[in-house]
DODREN-590489 format. One line per 8 residues: their letters; for each residue z, x negated, y negated of N, C-alpha, C. Coordinates in steps of 0.2 Angstrom, whole numbers, plus 5000, padded with zeros to 4 digits. Last residue first. Layout:
a> Z:X:Y:Z:X:Y:Z:X:Y  ...
END
This chain:
xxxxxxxx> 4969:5159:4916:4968:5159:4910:4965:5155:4907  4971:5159:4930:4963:5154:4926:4964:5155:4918  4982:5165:4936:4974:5167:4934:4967:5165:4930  4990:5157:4931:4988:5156:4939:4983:5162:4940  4990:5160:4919:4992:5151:4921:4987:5153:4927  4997:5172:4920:4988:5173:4915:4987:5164:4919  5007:5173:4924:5003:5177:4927:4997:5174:4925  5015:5167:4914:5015:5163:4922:5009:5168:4926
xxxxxxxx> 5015:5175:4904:5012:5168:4905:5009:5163:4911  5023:5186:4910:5015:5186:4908:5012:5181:4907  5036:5180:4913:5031:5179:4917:5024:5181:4917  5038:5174:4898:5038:5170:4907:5034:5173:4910  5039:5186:4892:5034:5180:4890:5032:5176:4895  5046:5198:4889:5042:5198:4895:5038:5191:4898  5053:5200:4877:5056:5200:4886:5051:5198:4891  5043:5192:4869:5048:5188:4871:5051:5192:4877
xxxxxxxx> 5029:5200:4868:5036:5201:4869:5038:5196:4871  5013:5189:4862:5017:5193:4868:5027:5194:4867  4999:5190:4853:5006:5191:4854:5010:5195:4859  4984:5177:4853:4988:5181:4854:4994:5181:4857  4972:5167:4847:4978:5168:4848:4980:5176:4851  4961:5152:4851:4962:5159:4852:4968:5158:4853  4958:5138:4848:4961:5142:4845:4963:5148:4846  4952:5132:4862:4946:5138:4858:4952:5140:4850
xxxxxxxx> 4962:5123:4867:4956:5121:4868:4950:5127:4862  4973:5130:4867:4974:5123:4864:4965:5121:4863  4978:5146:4862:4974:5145:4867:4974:5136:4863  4995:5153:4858:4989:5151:4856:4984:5144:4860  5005:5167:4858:5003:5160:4861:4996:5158:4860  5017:5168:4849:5012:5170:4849:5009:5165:4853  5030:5181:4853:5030:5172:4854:5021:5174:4853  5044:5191:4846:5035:5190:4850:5036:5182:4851
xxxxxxxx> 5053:5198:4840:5052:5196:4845:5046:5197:4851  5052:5199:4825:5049:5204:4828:5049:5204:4836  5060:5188:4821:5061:5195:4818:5058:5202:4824  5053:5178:4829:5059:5180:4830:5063:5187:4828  5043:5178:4820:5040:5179:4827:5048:5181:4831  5047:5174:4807:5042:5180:4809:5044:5184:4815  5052:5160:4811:5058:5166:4808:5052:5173:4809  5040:5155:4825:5045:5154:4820:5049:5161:4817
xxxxxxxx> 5033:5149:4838:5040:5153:4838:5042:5153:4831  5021:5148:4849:5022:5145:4843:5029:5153:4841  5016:5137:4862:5019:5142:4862:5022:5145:4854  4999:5132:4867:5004:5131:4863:5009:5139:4862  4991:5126:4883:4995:5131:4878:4999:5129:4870  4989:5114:4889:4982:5120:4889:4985:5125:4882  4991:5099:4882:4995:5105:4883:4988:5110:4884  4991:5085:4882:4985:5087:4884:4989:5096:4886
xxxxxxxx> 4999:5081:4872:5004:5080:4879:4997:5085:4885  4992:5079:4861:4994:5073:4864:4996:5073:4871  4995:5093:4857:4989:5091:4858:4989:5084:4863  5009:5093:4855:5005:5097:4861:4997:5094:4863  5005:5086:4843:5012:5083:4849:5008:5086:4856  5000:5094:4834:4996:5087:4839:4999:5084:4844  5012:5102:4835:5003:5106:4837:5001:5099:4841  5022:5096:4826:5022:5098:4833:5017:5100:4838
xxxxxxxx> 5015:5094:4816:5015:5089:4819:5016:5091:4825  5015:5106:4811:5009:5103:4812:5008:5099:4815  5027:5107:4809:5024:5111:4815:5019:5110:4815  5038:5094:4808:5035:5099:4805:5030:5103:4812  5049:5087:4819:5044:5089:4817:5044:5093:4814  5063:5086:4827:5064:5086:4821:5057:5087:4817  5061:5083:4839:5061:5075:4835:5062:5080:4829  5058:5087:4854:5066:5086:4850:5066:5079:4844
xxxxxxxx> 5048:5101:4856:5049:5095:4851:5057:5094:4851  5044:5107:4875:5046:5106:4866:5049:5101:4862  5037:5110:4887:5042:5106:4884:5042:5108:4879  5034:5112:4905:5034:5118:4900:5035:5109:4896  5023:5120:4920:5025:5111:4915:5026:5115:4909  5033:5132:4930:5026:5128:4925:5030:5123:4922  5041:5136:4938:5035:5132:4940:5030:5128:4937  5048:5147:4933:5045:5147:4935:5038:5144:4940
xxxxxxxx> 5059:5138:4928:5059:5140:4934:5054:5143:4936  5052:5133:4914:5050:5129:4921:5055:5131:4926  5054:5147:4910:5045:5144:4910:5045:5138:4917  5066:5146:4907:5065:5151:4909:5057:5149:4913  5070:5134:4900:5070:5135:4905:5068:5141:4911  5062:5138:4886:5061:5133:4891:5061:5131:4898  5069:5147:4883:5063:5149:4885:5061:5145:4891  5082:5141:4880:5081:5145:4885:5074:5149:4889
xxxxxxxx> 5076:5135:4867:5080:5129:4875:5080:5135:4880  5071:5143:4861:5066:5140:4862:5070:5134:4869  5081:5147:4852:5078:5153:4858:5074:5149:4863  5083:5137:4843:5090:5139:4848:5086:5144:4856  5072:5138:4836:5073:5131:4841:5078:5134:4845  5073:5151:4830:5068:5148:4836:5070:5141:4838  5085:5147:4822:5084:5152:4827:5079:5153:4832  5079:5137:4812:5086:5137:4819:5086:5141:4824
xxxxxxxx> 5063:5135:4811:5070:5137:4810:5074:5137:4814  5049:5134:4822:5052:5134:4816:5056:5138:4814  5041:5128:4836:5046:5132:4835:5047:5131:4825  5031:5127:4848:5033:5124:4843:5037:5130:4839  5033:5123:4868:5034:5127:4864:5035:5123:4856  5018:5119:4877:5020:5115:4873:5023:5121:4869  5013:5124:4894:5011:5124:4888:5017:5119:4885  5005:5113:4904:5003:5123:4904:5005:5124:4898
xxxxxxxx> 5000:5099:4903:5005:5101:4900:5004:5110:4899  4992:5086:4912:4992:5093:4911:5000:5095:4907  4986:5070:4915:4992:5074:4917:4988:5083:4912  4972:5061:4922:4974:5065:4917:4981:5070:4919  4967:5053:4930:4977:5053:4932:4977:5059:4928  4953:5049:4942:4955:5052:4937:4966:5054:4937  4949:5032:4942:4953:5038:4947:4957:5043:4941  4937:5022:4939:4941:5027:4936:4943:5031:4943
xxxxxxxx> 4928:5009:4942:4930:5014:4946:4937:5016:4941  4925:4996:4941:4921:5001:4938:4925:5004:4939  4926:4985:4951:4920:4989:4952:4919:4994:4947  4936:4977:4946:4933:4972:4945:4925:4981:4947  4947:4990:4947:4944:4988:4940:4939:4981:4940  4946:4990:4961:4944:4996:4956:4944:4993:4950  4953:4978:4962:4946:4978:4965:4944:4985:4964  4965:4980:4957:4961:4973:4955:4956:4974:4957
xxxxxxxx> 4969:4992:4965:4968:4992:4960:4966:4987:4953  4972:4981:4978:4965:4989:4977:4964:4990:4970  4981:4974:4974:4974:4971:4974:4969:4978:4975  4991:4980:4973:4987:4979:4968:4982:4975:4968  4993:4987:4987:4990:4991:4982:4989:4989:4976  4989:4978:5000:4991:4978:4991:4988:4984:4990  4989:4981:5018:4985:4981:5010:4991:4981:5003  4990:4981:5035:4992:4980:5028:4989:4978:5024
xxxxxxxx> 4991:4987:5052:4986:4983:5046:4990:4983:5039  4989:4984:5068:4992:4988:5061:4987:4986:5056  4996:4988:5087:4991:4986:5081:4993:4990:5074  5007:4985:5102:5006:4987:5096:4997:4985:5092  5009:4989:5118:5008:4984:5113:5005:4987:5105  5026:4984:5126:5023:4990:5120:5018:4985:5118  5038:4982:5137:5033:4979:5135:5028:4984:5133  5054:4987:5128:5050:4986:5133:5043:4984:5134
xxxxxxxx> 5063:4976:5117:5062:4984:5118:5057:4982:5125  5069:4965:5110:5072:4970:5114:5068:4974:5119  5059:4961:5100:5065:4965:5096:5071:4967:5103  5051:4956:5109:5056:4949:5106:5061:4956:5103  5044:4967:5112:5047:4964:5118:5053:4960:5113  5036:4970:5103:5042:4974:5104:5047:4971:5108  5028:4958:5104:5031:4961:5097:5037:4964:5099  5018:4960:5114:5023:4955:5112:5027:4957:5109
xxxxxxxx> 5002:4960:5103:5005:4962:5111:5011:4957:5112  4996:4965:5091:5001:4962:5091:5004:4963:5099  4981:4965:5081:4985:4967:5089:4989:4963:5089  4978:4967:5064:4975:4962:5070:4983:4968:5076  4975:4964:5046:4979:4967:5052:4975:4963:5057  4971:4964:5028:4972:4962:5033:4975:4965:5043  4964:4969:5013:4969:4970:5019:4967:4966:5026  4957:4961:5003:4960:4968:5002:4965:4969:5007
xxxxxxxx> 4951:4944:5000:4955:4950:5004:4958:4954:5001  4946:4935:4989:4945:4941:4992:4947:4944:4995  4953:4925:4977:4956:4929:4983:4954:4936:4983  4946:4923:4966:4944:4918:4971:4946:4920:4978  4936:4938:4960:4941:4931:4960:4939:4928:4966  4928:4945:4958:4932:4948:4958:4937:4945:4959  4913:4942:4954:4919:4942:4948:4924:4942:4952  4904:4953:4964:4905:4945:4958:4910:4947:4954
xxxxxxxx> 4913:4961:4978:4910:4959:4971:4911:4954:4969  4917:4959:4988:4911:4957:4988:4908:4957:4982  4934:4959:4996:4929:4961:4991:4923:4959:4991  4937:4962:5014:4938:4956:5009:4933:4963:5003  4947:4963:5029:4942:4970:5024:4942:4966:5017  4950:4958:5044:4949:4957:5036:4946:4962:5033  4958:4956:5060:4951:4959:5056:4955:4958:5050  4957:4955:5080:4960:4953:5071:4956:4952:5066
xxxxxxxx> 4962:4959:5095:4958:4959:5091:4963:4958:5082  4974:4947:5104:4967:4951:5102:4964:4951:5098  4988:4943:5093:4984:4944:5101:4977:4947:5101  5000:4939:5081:4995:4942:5085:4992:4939:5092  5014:4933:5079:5014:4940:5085:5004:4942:5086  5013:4922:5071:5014:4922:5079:5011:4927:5083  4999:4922:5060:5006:4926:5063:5005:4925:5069  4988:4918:5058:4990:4912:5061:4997:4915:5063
xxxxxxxx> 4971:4921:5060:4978:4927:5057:4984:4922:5061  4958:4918:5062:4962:4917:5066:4969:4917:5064  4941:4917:5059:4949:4923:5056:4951:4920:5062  4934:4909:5066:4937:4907:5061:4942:4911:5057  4922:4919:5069:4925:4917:5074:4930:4910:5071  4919:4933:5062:4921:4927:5058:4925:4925:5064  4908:4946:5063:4911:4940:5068:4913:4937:5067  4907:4960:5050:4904:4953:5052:4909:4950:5057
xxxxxxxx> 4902:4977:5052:4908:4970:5051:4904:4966:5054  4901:4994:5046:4897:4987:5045:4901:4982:5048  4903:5009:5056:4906:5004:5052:4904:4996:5052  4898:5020:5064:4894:5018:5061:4898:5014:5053  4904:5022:5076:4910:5025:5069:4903:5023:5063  4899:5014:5086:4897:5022:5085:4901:5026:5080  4903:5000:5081:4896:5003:5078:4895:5011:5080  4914:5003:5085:4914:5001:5077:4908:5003:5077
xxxxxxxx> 4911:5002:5097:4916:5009:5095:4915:5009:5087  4908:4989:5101:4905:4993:5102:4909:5003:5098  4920:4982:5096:4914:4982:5094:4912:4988:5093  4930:4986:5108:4931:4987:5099:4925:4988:5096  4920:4982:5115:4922:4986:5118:4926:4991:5110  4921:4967:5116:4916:4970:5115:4918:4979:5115  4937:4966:5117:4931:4963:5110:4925:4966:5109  4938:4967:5130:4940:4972:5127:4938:4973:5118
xxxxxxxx> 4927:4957:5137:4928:4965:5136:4930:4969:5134  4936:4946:5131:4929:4947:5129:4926:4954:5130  4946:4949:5140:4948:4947:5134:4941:4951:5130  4943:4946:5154:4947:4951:5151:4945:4952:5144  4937:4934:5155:4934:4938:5153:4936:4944:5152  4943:4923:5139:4941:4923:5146:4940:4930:5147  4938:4914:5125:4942:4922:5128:4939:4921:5136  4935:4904:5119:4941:4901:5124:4943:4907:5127
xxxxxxxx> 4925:4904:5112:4923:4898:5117:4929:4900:5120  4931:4911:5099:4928:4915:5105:4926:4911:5111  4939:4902:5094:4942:4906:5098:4936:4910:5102  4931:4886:5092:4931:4891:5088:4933:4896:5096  4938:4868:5086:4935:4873:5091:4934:4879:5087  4929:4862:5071:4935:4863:5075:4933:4868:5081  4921:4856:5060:4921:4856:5067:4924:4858:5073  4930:4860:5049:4921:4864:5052:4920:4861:5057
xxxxxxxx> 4941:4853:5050:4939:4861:5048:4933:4862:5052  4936:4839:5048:4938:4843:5056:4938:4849:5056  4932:4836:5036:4927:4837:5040:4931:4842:5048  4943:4847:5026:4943:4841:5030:4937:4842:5034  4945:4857:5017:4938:4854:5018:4937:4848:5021  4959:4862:5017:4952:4865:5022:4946:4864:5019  4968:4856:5016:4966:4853:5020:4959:4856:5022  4976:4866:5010:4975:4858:5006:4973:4855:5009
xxxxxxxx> 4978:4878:5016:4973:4878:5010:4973:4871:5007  4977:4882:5032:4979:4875:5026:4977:4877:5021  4973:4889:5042:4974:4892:5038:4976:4887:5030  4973:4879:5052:4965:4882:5051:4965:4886:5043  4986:4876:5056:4983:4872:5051:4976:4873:5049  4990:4890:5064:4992:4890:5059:4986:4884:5053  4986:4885:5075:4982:4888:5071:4983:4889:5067  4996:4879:5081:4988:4874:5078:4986:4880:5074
xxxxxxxx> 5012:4875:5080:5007:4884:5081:5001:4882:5078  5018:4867:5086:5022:4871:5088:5015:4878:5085  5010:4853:5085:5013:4857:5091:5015:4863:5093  5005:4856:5072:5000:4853:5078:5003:4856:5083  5014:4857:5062:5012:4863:5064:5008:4861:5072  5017:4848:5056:5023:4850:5060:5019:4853:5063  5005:4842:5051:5009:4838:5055:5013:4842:5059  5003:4852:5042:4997:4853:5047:5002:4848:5052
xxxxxxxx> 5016:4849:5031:5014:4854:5034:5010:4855:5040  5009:4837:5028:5014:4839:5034:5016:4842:5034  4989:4836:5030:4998:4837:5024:5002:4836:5029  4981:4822:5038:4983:4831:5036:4988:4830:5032  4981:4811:5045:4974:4813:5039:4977:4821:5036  4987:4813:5054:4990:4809:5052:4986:4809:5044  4977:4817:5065:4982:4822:5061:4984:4819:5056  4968:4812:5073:4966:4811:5064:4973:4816:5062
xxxxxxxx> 4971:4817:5087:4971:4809:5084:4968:4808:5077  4974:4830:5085:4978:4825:5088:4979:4817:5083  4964:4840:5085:4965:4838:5078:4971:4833:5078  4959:4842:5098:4954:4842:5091:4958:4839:5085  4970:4846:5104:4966:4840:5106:4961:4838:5102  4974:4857:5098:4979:4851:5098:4973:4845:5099  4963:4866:5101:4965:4864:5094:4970:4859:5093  4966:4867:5116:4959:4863:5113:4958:4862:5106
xxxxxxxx> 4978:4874:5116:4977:4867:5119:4971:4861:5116  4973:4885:5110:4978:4882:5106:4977:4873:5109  4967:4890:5118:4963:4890:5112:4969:4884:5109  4974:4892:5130:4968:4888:5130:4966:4887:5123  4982:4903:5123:4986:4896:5128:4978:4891:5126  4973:4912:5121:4977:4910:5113:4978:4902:5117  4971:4915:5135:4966:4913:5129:4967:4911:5125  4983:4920:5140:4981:4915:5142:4974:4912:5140
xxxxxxxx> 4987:4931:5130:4990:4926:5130:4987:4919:5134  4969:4937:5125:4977:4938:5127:4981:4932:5126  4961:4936:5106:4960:4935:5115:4970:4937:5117  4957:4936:5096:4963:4930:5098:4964:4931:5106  4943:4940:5088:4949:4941:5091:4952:4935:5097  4938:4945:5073:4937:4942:5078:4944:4943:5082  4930:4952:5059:4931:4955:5065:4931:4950:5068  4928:4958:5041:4927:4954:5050:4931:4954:5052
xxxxxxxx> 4920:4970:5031:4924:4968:5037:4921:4962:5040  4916:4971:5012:4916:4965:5020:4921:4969:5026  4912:4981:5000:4915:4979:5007:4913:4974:5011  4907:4990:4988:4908:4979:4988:4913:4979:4995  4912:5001:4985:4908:5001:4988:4905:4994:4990  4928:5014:4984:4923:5005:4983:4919:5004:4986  4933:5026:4983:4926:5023:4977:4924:5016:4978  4941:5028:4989:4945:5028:4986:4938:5023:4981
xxxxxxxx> 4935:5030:5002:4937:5037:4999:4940:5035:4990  4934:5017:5007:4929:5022:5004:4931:5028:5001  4947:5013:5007:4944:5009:5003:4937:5015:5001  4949:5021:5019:4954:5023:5014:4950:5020:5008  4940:5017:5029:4937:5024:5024:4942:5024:5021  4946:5007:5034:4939:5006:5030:4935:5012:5025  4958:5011:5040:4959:5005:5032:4950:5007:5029  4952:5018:5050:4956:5022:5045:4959:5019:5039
xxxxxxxx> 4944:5008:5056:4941:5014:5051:4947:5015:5047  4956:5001:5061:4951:4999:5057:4945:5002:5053  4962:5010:5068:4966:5008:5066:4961:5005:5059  4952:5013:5077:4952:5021:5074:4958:5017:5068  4950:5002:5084:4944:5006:5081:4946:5009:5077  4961:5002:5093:4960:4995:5087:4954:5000:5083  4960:5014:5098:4964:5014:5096:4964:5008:5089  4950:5008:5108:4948:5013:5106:4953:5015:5099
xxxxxxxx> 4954:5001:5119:4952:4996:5114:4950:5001:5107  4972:5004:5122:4966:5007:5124:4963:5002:5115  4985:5000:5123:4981:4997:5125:4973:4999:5125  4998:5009:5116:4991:5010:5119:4989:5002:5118  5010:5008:5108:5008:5010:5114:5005:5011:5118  5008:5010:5088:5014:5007:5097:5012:5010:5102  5002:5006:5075:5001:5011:5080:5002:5008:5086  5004:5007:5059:5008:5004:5065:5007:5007:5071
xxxxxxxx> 4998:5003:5043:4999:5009:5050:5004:5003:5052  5004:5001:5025:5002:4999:5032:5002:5005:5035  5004:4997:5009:5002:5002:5011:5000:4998:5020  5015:4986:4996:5011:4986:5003:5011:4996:5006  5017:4979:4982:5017:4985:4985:5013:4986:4991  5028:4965:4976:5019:4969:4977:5023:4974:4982  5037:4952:4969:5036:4960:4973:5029:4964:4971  5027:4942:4966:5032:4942:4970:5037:4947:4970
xxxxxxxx> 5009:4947:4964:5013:4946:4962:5020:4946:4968  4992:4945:4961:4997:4943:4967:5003:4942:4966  4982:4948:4952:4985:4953:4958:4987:4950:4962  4985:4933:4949:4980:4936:4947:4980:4943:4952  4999:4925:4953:4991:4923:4950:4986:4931:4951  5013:4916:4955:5009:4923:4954:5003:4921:4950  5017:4906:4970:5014:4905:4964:5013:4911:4961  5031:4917:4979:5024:4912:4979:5020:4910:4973
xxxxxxxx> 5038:4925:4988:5040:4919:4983:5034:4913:4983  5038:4940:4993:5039:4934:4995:5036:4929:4985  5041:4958:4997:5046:4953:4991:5043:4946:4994  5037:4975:4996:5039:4966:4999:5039:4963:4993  5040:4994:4993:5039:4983:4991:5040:4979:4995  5027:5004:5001:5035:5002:5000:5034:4996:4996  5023:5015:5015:5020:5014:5009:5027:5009:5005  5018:5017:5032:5023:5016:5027:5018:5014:5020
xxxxxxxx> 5015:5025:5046:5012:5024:5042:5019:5022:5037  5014:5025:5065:5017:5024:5060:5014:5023:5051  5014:5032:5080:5009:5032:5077:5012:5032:5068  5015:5030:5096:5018:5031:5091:5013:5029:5086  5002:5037:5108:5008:5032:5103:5011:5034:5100  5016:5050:5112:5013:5042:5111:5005:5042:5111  5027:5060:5112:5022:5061:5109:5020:5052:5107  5042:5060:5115:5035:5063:5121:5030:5062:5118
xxxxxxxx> 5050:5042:5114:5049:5047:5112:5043:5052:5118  5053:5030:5120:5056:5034:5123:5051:5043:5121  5051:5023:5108:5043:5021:5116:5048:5028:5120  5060:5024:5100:5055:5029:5100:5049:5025:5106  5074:5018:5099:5072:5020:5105:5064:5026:5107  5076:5011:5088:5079:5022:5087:5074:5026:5095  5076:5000:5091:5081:5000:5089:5082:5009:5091  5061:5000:5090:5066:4999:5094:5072:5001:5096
xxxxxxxx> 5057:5006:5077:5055:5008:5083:5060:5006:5091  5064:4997:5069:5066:5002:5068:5064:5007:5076  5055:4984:5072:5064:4984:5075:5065:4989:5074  5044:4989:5068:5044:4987:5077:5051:4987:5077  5046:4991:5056:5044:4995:5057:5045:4994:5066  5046:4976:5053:5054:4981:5052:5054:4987:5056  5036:4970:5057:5043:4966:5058:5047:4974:5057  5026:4975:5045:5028:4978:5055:5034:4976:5056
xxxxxxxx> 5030:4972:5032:5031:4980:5034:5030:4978:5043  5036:4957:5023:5029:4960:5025:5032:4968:5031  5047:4952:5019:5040:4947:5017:5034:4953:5018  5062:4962:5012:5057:4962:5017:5047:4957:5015  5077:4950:5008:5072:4954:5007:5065:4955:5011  5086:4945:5021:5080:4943:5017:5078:4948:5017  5103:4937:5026:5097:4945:5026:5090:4941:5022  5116:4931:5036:5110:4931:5033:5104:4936:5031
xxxxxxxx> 5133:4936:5033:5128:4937:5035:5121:4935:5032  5146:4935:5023:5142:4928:5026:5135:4930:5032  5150:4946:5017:5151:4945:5024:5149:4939:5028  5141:4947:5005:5149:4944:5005:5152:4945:5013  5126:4939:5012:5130:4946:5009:5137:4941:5010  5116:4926:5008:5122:4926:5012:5126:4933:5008  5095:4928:5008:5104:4925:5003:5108:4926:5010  5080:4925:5005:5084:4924:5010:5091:4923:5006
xxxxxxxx> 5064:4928:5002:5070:4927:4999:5076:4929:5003  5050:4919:5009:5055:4923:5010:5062:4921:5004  5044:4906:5008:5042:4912:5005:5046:4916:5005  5044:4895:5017:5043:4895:5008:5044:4900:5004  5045:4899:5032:5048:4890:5029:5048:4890:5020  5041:4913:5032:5048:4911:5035:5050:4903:5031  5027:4910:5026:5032:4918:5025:5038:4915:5025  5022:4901:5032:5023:4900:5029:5026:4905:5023
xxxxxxxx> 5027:4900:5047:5024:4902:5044:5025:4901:5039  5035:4896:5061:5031:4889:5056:5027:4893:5050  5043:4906:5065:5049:4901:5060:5044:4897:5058  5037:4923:5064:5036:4913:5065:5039:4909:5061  5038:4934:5064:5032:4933:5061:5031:4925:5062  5049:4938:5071:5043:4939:5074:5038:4936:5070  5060:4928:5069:5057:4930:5075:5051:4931:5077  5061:4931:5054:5059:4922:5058:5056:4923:5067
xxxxxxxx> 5063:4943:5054:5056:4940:5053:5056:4933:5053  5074:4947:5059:5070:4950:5060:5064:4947:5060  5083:4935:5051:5079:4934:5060:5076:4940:5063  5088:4941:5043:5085:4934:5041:5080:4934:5048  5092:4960:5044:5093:4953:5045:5088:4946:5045  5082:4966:5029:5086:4966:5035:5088:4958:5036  5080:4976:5013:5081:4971:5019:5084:4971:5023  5073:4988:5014:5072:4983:5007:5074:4977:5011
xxxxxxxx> 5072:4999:5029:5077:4995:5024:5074:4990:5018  5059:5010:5031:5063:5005:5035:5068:5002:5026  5052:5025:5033:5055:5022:5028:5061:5016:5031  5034:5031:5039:5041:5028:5041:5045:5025:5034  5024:5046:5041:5027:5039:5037:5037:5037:5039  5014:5047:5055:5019:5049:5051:5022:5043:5048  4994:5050:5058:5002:5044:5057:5008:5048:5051  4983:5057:5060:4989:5058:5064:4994:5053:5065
xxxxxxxx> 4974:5055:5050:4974:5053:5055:4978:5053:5063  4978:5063:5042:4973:5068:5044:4972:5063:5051  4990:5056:5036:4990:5062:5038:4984:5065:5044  4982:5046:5032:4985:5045:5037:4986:5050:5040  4975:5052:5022:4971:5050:5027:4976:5048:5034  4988:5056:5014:4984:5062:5015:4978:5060:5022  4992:5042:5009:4997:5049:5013:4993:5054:5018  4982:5039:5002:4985:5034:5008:4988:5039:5014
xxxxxxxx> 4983:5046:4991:4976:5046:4995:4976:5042:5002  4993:5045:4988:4995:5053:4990:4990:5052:4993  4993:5033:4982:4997:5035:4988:4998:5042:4989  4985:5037:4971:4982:5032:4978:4988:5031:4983  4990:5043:4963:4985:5043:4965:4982:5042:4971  5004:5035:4957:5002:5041:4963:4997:5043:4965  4995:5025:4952:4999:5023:4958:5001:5029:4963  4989:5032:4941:4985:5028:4946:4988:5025:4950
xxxxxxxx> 5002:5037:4934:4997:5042:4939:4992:5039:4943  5006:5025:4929:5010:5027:4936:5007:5033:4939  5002:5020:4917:4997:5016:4925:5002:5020:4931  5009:5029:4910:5002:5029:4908:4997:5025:4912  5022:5023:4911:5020:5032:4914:5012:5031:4913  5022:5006:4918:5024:5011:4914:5021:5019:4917  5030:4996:4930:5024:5000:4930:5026:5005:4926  5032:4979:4928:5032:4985:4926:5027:4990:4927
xxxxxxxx> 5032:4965:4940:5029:4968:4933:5034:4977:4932  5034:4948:4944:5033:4956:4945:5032:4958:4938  5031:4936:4940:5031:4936:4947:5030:4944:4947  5047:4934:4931:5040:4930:4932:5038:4933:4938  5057:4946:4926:5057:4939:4930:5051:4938:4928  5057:4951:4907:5054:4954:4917:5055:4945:4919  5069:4947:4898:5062:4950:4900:5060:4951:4907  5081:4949:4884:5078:4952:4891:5074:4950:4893
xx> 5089:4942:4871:5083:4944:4871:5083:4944:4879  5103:4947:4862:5100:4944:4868:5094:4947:4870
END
């Protein structure tokens, strides 16, 4: 019986999995310095985690979600996207209680939705997000929007867009929304139906159409900034204004309008800009989600985030060029000949990687030439070479991989002279 990969996901072999560590220890490490700690929430939860919060009209919740019945007849869904979970976990373990706010959350993990697969878009992808719970300060949307925009710069890409607009509070969204119904009312019946259901229950969502968005009403449509009132417009100017003393470029796309229920405020893109890169720019998305906590339960928190593909980073490092160095290291490679150095050589072995070092040797039965290029292959600094001689006299000769250079050391003592010369640059 012949196997293969569903449709939609992929493999990640050893030889692409250093350029996945790479850039999650690069995710880790700026989180880190930003003061977010990583959170790990469930693969899946209940089906109403995310019909709740992200919108029974999205098209996450009505297409896209894998949704089953456990043998308990409970509804679950693998996870569509990282806040949903990360705001029930917050609630649920009671952290708005916590001393130290905000809360300040980072994850790294798979989602799972069910969509055409087409070119860095696959149906398990790997998402990198914050979550930062608790402030209202506009200051906070700034430091949430840098720490996406230096992760892309640290990480060598230079083809950036930011935009930047905002959804204003609740009785801004109310107004924007009313004036989208009254816009798009009387020719609705010219839209999918999809945009039909949507009219009433989330207009904004039909901005986001992708089979309707060259209807003339598209480009006539209202636009959100006409509708913030003045609370709103100063806490907008105010992000701005932060953005540019971070001295971070963004564009005004009063037309992002991020159609997830939970947003509010501010809401931003980080797109590619290189030629080529395809037809789906966007890197990472996020925006203010004021509300959120409340629908899980919890008390009124308002949250900001953001979320990225890691394989569209690494479609938008191969569209720019960019090498992330992964080369592995092997400290040394033992090569052995006759029975008795192989026999000594499982001990060495072990003796080498309790010290710490990347040790291995041949279990294929090679000649010792072939064993040499083996090391060669495995980018070994060392070779450790052991035959009937070396045994007699119990030595090991270790031989430098890059210069030839040889010299003999006692087998009692090899570990850890070895491990001495490794961590002195030898």
């Amino acid at each position: 019986m012949k196997v293969q990969i569903p449709r939609g996901v992929q493999d990640i072999l050893p030889e692409q999995a250093g350029l996945w560590r790479a850039i999650e220890s690069k995710a880790a490490d700026i989180c880190e310095r930003y003061g977010y700690e990583e959170i790990r929430t469930p693969i899946f939860e209940y089906a109403e985690v995310f019909s709740r919060s992200v919108g029974d009209t999205t098209d996450i919740v009505q297409k896209e979600m894998y949704t089953f019945q456990d043998k308990g007849g409970r509804l679950l869904s693998l996870r569509p996207e990282g806040t949903a979970p990360v705001v029930r976990a917050y609630v649920e373990n009671k952290r708005f209680g916590h001393p130290v706010q905000p809360a300040k959350f980072y994850y790294i993990g798979p989602m799972f939705r069910y969509e055409r697969p087409q070119a860095g878009r696959y149906r398990q992808f790997v998402q990198f997000g914050v979550e930062a719970l608790g402030s209202d300060d506009p200051a906070i949307d700034a430091e949430v929007i840098s720490l996406a925009y230096r992760f892309y710069v640290e990480m060598g890409l230079k083809n950036l867009q930011l935009s930047i607009n905002s959804l204003g509070d609740k009785e801004s969204r109310k107004a924007y929304k009313e004036a989208l119904i009254a816009h798009f009312k009387p020719r609705i019946g010219e839209f999918c139906e999809d945009c039909q259901n949507r009219l009433e229950k989330n207009p904004l969502r039909i901005l986001d159409c992708k089979v309707d968005r060259d209807h003339p009403l598209m480009k006539e449509s209202p636009v959100i900034l006409d509708y913030l009132n003045g609370e709103s417009k100063e806490f907008f100017d105010k992000v701005l204004r932060y953005l540019d003393q971070l001295q971070i470029p963004y564009t005004i796309d009063p037309h992002l309008v991020r159609g997830l229920d939970y947003y509010h405020h501010t809401t931003f893109e980080i797109m590619s800009t290189k030629e080529g890169f395809g037809a789906i720019t966007s890197l990472c998305g996020g925006g203010r989600y004021n509300g959120l906590v409340e629908e899980f339960g919890g008390p009124s928190v308002p949250g900001i985030g953001f979320a990225l593909s890691i394989e569209r980073l690494i479609a938008s490092l191969e569209a720019e060029g960019i090498r992330i160095p992964t080369e592995k290291q092997t400290d040394v490679f033992i090569v052995t000949q006759g029975e008795a150095a192989k026999d000594y050589s499982v001990l060495l072995l072990q003796q080498l990687r309790s010290l710490g070092l990347k040790a291995d040797r041949d279990y294929m039965g090679r000649k010792m030439k072939a064993q040499l290029k083996a090391a060669d292959r495995l980018n070994s600094k060392y070779a450790a070479i052991i035959g009937d001689s070396e045994m007699e006299r119990q030595v090991v000769l270790l031989r430098k991989m890059d210069t030839g250079e040889q010299r003999e050391i006692p087998m009692s003592r090899f570990a850890e002279e070895f491990q001495r010369m490794v961590g002195g640059g030898a």
